[in-house]
MARKOL-161649 format. One record per residue: residue in one letter; x, y, z of N, C-alpha, C, O, CB in turn; residue number from 1. Coordinates in pm, whole numbers, padded with zeros to 5 digits. Glycine has a CB too. Example, Ala and Ser with C-alpha at 12.3 -4.5 7.8 and 13.67 -1.06 7.14 Angstrom:
BEGIN
<atom><residu>A</residu><n_x>01319</n_x><n_y>-00569</n_y><n_z>00780</n_z><ca_x>01230</ca_x><ca_y>-00450</ca_y><ca_z>00780</ca_z><c_x>01320</c_x><c_y>-00330</c_y><c_z>00780</c_z><o_x>01424</o_x><o_y>-00332</o_y><o_z>00846</o_z><cb_x>01131</cb_x><cb_y>-00447</cb_y><cb_z>00905</cb_z><num>1</num></atom>
<atom><residu>S</residu><n_x>01285</n_x><n_y>-00225</n_y><n_z>00708</n_z><ca_x>01367</ca_x><ca_y>-00106</ca_y><ca_z>00714</ca_z><c_x>01290</c_x><c_y>00003</c_y><c_z>00787</c_z><o_x>01341</o_x><o_y>00114</o_y><o_z>00804</o_z><cb_x>01408</cb_x><cb_y>-00060</cb_y><cb_z>00572</cb_z><num>2</num></atom>
***
This chain:
BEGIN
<atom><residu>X</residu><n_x>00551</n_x><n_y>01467</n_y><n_z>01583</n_z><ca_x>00597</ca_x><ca_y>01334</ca_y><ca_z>01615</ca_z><c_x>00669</c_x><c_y>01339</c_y><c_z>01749</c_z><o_x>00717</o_x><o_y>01448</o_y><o_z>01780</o_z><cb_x>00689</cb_x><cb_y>01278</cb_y><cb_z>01504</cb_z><num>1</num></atom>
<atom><residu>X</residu><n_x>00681</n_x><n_y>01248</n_y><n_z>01823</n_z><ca_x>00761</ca_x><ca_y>01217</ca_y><ca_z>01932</ca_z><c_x>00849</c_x><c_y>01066</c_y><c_z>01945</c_z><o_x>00829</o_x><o_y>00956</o_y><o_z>01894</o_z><cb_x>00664</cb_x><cb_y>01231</cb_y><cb_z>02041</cb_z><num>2</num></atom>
<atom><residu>X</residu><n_x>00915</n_x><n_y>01099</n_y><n_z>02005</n_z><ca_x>01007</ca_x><ca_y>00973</ca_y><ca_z>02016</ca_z><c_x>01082</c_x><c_y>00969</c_y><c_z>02155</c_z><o_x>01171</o_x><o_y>01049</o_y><o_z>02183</o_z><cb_x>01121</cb_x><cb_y>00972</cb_y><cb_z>01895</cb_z><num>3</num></atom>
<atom><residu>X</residu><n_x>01034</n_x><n_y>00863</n_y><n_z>02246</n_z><ca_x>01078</ca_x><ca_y>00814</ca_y><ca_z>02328</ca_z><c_x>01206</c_x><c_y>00701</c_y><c_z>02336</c_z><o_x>01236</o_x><o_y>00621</o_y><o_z>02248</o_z><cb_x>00983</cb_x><cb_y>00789</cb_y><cb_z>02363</cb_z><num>4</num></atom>
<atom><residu>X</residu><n_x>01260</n_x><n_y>00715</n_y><n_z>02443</n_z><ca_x>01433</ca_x><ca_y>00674</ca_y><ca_z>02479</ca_z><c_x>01395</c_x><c_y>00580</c_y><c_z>02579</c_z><o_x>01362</o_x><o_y>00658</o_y><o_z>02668</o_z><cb_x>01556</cb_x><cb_y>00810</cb_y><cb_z>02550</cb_z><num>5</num></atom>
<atom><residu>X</residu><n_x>01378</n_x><n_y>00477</n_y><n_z>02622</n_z><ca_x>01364</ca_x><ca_y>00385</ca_y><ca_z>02765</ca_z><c_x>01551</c_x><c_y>00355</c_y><c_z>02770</c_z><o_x>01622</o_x><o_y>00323</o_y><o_z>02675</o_z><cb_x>01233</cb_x><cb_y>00194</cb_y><cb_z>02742</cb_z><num>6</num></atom>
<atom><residu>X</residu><n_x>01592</n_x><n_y>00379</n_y><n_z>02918</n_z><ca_x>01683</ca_x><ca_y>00363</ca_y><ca_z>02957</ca_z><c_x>01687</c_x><c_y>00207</c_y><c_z>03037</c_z><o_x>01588</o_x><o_y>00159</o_y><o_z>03092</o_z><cb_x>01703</cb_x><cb_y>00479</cb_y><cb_z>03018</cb_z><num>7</num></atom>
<atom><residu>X</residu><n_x>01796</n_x><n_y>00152</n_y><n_z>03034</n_z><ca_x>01806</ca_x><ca_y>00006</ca_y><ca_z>03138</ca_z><c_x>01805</c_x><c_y>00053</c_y><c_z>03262</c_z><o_x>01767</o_x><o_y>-00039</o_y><o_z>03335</o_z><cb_x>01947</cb_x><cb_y>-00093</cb_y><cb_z>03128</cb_z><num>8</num></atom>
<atom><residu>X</residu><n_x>01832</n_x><n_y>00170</n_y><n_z>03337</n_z><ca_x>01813</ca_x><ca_y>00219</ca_y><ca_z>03419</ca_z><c_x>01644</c_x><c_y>00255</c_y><c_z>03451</c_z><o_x>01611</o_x><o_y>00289</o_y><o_z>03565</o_z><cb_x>01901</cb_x><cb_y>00304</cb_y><cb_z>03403</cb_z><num>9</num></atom>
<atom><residu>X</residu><n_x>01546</n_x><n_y>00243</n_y><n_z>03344</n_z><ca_x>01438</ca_x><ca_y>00306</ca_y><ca_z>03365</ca_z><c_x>01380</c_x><c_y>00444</c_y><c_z>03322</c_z><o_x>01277</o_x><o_y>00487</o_y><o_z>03269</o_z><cb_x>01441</cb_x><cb_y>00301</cb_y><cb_z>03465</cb_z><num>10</num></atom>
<atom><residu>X</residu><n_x>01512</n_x><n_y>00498</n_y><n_z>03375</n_z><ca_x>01457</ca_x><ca_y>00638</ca_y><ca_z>03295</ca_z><c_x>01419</c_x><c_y>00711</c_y><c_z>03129</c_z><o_x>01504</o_x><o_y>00706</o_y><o_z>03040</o_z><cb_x>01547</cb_x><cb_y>00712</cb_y><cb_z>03330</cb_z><num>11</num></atom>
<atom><residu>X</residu><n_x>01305</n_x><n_y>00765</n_y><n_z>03110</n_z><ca_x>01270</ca_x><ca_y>00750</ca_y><ca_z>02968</ca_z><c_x>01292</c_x><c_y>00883</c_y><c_z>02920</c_z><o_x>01249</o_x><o_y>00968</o_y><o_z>02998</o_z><cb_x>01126</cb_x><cb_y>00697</cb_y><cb_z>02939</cb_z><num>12</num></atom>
<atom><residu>X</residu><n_x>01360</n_x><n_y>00940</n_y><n_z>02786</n_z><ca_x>01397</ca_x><ca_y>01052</ca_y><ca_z>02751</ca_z><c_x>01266</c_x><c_y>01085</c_y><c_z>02651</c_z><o_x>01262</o_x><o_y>00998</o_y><o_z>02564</o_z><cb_x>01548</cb_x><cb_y>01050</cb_y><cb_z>02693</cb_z><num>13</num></atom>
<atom><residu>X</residu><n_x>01180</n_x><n_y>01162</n_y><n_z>02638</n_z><ca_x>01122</ca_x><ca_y>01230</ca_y><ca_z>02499</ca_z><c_x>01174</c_x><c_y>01364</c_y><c_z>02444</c_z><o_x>01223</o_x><o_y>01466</o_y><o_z>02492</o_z><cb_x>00974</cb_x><cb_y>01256</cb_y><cb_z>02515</cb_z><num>14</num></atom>
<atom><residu>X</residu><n_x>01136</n_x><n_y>01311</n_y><n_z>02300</n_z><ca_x>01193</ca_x><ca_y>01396</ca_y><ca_z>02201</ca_z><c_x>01063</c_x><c_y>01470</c_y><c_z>02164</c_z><o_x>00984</o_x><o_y>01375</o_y><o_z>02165</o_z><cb_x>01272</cb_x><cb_y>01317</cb_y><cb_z>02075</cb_z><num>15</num></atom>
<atom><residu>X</residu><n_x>00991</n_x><n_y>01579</n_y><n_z>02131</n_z><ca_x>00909</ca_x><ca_y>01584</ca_y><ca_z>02042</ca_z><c_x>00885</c_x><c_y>01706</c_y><c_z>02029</c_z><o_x>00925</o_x><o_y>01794</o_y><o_z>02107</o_z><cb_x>00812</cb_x><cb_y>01514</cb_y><cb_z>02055</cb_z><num>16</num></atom>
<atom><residu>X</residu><n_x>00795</n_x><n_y>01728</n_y><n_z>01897</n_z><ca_x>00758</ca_x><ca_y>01886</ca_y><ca_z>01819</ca_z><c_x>00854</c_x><c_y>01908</c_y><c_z>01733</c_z><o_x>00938</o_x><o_y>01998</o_y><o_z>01734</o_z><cb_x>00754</cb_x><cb_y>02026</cb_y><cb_z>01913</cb_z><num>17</num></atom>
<atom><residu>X</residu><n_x>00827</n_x><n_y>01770</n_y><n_z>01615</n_z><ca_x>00921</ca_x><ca_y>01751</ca_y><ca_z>01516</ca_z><c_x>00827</c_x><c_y>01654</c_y><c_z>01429</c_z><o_x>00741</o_x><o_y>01571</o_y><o_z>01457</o_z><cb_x>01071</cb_x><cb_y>01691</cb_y><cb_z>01570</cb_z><num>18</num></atom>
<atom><residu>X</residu><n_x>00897</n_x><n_y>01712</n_y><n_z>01289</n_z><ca_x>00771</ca_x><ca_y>01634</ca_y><ca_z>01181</ca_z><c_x>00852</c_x><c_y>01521</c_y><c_z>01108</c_z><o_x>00974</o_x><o_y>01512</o_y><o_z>01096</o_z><cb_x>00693</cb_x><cb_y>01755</cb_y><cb_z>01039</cb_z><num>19</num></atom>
<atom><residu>X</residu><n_x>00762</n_x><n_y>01445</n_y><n_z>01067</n_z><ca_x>00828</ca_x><ca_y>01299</ca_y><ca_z>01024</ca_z><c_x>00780</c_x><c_y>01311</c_y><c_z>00885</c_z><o_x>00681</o_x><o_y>01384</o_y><o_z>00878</o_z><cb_x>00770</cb_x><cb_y>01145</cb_y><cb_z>01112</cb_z><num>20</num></atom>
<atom><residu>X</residu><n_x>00816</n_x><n_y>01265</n_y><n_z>00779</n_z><ca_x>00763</ca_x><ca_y>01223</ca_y><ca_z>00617</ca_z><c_x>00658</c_x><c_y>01063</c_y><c_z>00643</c_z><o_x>00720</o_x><o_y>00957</o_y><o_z>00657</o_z><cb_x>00947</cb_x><cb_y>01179</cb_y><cb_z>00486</cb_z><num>21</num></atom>
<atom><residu>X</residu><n_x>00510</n_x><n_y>01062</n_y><n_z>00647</n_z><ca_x>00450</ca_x><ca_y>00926</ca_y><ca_z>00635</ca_z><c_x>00552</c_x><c_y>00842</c_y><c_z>00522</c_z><o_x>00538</o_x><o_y>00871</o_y><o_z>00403</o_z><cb_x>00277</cb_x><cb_y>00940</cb_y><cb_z>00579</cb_z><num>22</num></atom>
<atom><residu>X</residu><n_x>00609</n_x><n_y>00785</n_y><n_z>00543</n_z><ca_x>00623</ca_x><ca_y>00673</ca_y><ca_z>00450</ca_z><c_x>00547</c_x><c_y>00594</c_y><c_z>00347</c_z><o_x>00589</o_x><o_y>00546</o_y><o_z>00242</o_z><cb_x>00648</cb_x><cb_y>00604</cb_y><cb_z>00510</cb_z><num>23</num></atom>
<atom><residu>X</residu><n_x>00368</n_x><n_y>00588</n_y><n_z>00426</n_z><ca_x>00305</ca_x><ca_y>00488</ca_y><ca_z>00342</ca_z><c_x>00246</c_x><c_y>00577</c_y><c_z>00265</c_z><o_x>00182</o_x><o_y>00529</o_y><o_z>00172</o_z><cb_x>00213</cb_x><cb_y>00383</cb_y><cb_z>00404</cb_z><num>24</num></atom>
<atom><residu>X</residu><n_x>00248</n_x><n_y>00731</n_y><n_z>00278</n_z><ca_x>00189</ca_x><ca_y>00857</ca_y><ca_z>00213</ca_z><c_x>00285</c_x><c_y>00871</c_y><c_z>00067</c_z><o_x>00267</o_x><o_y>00849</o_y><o_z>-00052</o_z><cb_x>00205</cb_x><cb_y>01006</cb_y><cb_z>00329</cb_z><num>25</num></atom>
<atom><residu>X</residu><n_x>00370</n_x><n_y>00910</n_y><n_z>00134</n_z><ca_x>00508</ca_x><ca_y>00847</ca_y><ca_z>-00016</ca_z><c_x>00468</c_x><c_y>00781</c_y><c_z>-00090</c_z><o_x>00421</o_x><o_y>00819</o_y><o_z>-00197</o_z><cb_x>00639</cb_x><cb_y>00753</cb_y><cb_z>00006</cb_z><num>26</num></atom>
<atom><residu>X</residu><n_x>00478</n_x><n_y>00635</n_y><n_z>-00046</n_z><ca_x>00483</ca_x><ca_y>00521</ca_y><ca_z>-00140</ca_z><c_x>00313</c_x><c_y>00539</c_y><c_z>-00229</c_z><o_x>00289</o_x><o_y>00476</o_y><o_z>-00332</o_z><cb_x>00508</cb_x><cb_y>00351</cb_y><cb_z>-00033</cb_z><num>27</num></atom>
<atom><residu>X</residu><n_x>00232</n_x><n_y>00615</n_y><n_z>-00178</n_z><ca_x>00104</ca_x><ca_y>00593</ca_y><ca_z>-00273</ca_z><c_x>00127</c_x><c_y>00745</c_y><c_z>-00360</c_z><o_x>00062</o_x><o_y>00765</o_y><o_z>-00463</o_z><cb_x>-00075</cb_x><cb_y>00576</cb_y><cb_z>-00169</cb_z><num>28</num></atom>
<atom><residu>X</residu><n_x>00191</n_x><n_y>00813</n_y><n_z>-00325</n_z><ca_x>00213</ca_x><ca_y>00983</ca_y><ca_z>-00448</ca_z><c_x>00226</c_x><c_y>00934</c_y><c_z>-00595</c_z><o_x>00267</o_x><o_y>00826</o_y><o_z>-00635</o_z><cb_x>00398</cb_x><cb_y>01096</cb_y><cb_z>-00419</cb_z><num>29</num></atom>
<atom><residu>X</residu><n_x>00197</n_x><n_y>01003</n_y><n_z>-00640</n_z><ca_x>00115</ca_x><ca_y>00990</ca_y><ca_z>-00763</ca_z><c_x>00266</c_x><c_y>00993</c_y><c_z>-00876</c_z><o_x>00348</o_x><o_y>01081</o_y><o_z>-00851</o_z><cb_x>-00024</cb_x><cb_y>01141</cb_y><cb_z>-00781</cb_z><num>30</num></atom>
<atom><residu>X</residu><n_x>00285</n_x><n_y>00930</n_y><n_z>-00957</n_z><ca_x>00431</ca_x><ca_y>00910</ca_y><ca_z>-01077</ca_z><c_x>00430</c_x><c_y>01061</c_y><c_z>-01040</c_z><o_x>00474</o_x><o_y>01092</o_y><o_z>-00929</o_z><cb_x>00412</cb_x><cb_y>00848</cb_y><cb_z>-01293</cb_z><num>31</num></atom>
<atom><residu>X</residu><n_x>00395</n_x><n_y>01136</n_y><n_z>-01106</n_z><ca_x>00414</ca_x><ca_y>01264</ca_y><ca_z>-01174</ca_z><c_x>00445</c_x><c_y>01354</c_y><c_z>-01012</c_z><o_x>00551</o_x><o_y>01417</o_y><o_z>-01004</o_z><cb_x>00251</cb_x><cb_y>01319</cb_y><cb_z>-01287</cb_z><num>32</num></atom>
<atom><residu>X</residu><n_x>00365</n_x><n_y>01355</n_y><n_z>-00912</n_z><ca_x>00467</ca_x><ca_y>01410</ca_y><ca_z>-00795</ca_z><c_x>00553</c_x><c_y>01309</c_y><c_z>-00805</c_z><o_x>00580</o_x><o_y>01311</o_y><o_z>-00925</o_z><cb_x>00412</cb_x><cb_y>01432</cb_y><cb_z>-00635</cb_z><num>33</num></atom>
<atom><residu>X</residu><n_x>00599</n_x><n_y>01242</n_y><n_z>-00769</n_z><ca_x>00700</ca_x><ca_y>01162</ca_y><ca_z>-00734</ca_z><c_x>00852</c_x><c_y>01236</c_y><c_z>-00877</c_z><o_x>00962</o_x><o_y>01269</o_y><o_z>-00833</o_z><cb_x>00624</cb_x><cb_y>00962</cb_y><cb_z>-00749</cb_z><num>34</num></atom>
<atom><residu>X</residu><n_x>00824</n_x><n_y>01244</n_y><n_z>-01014</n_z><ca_x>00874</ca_x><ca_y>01292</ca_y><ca_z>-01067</ca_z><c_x>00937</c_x><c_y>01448</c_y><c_z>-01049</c_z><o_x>01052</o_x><o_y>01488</o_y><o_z>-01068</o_z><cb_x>00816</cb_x><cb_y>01260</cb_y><cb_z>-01135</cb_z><num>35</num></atom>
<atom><residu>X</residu><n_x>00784</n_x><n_y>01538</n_y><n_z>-00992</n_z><ca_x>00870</ca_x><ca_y>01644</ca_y><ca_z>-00939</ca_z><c_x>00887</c_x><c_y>01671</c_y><c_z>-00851</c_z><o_x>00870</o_x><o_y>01789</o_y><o_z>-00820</o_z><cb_x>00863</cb_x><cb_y>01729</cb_y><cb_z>-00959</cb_z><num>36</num></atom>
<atom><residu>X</residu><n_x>00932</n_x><n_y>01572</n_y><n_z>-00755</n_z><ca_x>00971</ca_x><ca_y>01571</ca_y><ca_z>-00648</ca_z><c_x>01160</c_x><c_y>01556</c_y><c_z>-00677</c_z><o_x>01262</o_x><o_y>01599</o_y><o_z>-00623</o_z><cb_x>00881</cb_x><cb_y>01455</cb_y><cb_z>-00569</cb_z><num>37</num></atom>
<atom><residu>X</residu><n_x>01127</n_x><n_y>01471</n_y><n_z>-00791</n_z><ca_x>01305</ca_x><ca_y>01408</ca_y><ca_z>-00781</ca_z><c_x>01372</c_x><c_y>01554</c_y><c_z>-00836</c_z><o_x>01469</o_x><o_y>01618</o_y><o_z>-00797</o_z><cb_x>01358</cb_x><cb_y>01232</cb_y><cb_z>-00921</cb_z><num>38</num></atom>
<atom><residu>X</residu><n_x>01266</n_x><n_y>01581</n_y><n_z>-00957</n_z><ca_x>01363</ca_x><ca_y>01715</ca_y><ca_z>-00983</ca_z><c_x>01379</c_x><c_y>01837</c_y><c_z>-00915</c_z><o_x>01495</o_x><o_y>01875</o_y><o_z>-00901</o_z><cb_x>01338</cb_x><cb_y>01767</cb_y><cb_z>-01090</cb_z><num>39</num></atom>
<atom><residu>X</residu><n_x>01318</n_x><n_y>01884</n_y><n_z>-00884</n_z><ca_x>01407</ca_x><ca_y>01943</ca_y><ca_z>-00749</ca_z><c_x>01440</c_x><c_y>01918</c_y><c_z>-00641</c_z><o_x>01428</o_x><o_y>01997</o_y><o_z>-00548</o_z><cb_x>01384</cb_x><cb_y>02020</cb_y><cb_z>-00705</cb_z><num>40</num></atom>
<atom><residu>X</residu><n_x>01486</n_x><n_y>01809</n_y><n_z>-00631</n_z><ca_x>01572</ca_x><ca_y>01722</ca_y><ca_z>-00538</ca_z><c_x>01537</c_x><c_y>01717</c_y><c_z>-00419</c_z><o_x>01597</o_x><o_y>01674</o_y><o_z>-00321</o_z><cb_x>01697</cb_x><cb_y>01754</cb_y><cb_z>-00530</cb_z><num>41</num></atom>
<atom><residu>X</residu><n_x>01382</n_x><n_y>01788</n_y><n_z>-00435</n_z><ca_x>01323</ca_x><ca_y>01753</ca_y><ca_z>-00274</ca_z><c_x>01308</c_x><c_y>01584</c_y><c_z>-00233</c_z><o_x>01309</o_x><o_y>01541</o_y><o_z>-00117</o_z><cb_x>01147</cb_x><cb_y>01826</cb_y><cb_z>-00259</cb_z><num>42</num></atom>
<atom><residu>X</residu><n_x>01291</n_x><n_y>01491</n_y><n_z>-00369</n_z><ca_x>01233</ca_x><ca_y>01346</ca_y><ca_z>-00290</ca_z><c_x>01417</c_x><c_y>01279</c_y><c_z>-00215</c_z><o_x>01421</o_x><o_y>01193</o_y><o_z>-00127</o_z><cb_x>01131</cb_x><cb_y>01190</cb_y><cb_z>-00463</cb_z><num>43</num></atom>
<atom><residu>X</residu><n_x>01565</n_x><n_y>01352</n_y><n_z>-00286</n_z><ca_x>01643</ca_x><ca_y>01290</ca_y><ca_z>-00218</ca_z><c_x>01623</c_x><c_y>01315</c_y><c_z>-00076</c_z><o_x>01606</o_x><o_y>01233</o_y><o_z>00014</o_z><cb_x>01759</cb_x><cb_y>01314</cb_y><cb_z>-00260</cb_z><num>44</num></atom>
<atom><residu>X</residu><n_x>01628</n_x><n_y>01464</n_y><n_z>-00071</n_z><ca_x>01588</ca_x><ca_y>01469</ca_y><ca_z>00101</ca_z><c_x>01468</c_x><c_y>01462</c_y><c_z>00175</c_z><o_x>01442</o_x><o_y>01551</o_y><o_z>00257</o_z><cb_x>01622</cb_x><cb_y>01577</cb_y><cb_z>00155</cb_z><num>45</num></atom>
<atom><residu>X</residu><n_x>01404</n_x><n_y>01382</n_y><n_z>00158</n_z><ca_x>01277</ca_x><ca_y>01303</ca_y><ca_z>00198</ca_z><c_x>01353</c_x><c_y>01188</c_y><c_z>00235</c_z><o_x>01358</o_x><o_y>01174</o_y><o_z>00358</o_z><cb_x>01155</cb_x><cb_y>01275</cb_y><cb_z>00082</cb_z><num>46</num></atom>
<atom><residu>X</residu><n_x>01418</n_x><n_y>01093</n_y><n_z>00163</n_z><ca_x>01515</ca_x><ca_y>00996</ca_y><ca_z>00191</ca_z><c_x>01618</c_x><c_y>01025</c_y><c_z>00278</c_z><o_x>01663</o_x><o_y>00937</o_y><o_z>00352</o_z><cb_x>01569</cb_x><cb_y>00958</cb_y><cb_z>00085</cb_z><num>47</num></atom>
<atom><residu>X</residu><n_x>01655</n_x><n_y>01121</n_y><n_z>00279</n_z><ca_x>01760</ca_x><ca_y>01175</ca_y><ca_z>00363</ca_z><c_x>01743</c_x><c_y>01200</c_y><c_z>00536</c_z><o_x>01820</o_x><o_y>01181</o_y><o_z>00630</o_z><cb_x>01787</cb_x><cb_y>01307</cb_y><cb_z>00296</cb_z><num>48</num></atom>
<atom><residu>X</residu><n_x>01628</n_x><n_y>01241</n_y><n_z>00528</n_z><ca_x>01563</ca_x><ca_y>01231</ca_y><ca_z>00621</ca_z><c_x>01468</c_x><c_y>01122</c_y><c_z>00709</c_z><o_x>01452</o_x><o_y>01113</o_y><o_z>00831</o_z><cb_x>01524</cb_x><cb_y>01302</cb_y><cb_z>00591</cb_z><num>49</num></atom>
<atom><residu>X</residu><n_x>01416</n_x><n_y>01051</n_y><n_z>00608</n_z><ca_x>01365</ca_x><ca_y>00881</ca_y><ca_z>00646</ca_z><c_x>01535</c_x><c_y>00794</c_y><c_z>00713</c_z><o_x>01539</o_x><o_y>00693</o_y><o_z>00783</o_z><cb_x>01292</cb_x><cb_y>00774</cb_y><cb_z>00436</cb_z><num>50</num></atom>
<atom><residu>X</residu><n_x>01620</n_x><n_y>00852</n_y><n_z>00676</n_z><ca_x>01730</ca_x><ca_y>00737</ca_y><ca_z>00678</ca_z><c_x>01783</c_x><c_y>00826</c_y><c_z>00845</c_z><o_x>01845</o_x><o_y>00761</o_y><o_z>00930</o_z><cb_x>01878</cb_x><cb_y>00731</cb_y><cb_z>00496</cb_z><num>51</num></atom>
<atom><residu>X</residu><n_x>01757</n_x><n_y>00932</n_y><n_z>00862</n_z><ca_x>01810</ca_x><ca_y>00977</ca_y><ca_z>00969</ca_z><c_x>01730</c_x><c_y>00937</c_y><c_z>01084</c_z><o_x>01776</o_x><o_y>00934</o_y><o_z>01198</o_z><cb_x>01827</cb_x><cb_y>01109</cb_y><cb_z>00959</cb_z><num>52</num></atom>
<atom><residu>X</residu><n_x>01622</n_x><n_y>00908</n_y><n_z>01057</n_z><ca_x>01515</ca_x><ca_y>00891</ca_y><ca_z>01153</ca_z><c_x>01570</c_x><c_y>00730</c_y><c_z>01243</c_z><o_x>01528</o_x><o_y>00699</o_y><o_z>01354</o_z><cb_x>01344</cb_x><cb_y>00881</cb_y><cb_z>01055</cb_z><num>53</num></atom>
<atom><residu>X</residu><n_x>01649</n_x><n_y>00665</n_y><n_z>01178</n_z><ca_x>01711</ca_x><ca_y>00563</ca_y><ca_z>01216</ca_z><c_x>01764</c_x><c_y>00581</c_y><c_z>01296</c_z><o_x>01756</o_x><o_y>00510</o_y><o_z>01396</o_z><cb_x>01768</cb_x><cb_y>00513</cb_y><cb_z>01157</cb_z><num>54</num></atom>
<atom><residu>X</residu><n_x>01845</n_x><n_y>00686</n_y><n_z>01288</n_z><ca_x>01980</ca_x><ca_y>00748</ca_y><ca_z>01436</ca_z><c_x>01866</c_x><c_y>00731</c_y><c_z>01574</c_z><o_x>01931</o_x><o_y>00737</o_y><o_z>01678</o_z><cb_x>02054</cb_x><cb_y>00998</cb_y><cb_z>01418</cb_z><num>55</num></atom>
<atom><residu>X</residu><n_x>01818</n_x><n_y>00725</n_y><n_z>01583</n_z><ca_x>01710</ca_x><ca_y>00731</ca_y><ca_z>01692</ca_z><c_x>01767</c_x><c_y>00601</c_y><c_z>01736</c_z><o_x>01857</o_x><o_y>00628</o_y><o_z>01814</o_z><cb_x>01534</cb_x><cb_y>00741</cb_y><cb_z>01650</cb_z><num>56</num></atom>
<atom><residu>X</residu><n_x>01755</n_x><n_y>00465</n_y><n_z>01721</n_z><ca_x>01806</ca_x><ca_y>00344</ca_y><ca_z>01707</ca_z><c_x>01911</c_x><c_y>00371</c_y><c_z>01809</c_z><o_x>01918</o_x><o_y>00361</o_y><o_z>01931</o_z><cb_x>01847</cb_x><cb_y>00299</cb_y><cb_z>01562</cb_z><num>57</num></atom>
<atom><residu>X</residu><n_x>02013</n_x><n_y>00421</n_y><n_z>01685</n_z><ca_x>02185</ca_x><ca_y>00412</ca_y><ca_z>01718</ca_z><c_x>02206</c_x><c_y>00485</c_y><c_z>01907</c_z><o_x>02273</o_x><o_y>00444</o_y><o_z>02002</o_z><cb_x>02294</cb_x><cb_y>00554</cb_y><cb_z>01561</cb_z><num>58</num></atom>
<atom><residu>X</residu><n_x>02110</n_x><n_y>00609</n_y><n_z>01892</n_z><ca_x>02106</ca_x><ca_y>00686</ca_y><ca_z>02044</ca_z><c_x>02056</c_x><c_y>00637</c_y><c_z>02123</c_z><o_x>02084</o_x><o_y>00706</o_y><o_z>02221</o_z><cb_x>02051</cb_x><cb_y>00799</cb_y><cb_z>02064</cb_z><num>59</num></atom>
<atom><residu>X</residu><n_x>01983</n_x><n_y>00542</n_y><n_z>02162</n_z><ca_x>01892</ca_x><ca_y>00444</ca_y><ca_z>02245</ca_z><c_x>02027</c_x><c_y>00386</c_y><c_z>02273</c_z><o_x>02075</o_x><o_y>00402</o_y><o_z>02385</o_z><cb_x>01754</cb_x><cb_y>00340</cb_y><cb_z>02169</cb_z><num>60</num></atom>
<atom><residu>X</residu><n_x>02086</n_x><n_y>00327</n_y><n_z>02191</n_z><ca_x>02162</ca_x><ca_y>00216</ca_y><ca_z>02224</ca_z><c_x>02310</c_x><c_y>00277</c_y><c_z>02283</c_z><o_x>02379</o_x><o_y>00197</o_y><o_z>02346</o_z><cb_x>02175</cb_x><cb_y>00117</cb_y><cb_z>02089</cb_z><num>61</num></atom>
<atom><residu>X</residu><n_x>02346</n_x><n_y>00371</n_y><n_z>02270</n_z><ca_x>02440</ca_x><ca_y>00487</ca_y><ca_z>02280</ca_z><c_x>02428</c_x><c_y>00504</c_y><c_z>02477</c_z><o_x>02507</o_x><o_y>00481</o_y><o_z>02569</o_z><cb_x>02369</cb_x><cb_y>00652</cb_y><cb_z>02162</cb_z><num>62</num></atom>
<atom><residu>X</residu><n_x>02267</n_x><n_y>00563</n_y><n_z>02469</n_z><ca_x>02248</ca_x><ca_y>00611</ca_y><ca_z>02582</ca_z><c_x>02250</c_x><c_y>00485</c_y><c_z>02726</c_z><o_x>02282</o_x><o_y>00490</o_y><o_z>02845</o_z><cb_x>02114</cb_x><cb_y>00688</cb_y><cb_z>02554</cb_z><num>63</num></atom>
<atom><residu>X</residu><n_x>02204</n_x><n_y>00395</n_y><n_z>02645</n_z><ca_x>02164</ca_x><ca_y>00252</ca_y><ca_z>02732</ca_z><c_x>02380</c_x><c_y>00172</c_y><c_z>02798</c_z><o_x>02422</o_x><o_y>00093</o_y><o_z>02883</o_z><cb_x>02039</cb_x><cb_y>00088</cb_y><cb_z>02545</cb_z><num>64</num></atom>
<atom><residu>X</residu><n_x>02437</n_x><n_y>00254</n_y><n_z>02698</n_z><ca_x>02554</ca_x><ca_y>00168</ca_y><ca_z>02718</ca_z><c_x>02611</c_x><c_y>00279</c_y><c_z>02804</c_z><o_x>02653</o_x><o_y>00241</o_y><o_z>02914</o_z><cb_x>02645</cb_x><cb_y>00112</cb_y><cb_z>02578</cb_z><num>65</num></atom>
<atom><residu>X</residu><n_x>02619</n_x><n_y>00374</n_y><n_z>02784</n_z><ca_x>02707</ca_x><ca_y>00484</ca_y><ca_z>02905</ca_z><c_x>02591</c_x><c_y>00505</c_y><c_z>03013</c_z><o_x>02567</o_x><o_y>00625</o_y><o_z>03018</o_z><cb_x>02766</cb_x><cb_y>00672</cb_y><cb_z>02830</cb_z><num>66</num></atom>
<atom><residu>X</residu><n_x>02490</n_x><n_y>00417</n_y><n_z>03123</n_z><ca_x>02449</ca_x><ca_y>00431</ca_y><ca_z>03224</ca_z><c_x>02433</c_x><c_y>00318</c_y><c_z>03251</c_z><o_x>02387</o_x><o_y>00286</o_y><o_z>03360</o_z><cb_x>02365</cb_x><cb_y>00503</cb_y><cb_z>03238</cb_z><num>67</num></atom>
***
C-alpha cells in the first residue's frame, strides 16, 4: 500500500511498502473465520489496525498546519 501527503505548499510526502487489511475482504470471511479470528484475538487487531489507518488523516492535517 502507499499513501500520499499533498502539502498547501505543494509538496507531496509518500509513505509506502506497508500492508493494509481489505476491508471489503473482511466483511465477506466466512462466520467460522471470523469466529477464529476473534479467538485469538487476531480480528481485535485487524480493527486495531483499520482504526490506525485513520492517523493518516490526523498527519495530513498536522503537516498542512506547521508549513
Amino acid at each position: 500500500m502507499q499513501a500520499q501527503i499533498s502539502l498547501d505548499t505543494g509538496s507531496v510526502f509518500s509513505l509506502s511498502g506497508f500492508f493494509c487489511v481489505n476491508r471489503d475482504k473482511l466483511k465477506n470471511l466466512a462466520a467460522e473465520t471470523l469466529a477464529e479470528l476473534a479467538k485469538s484475538d487476531e480480528l481485535e487487531l485487524i480493527y486495531v489496525h483499520l482504526l490506525s489507518l485513520k492517523n493518516f488523516e490526523t498527519l495530513n492535517e498536522r503537516l498542512s498546519t506547521n508549513n
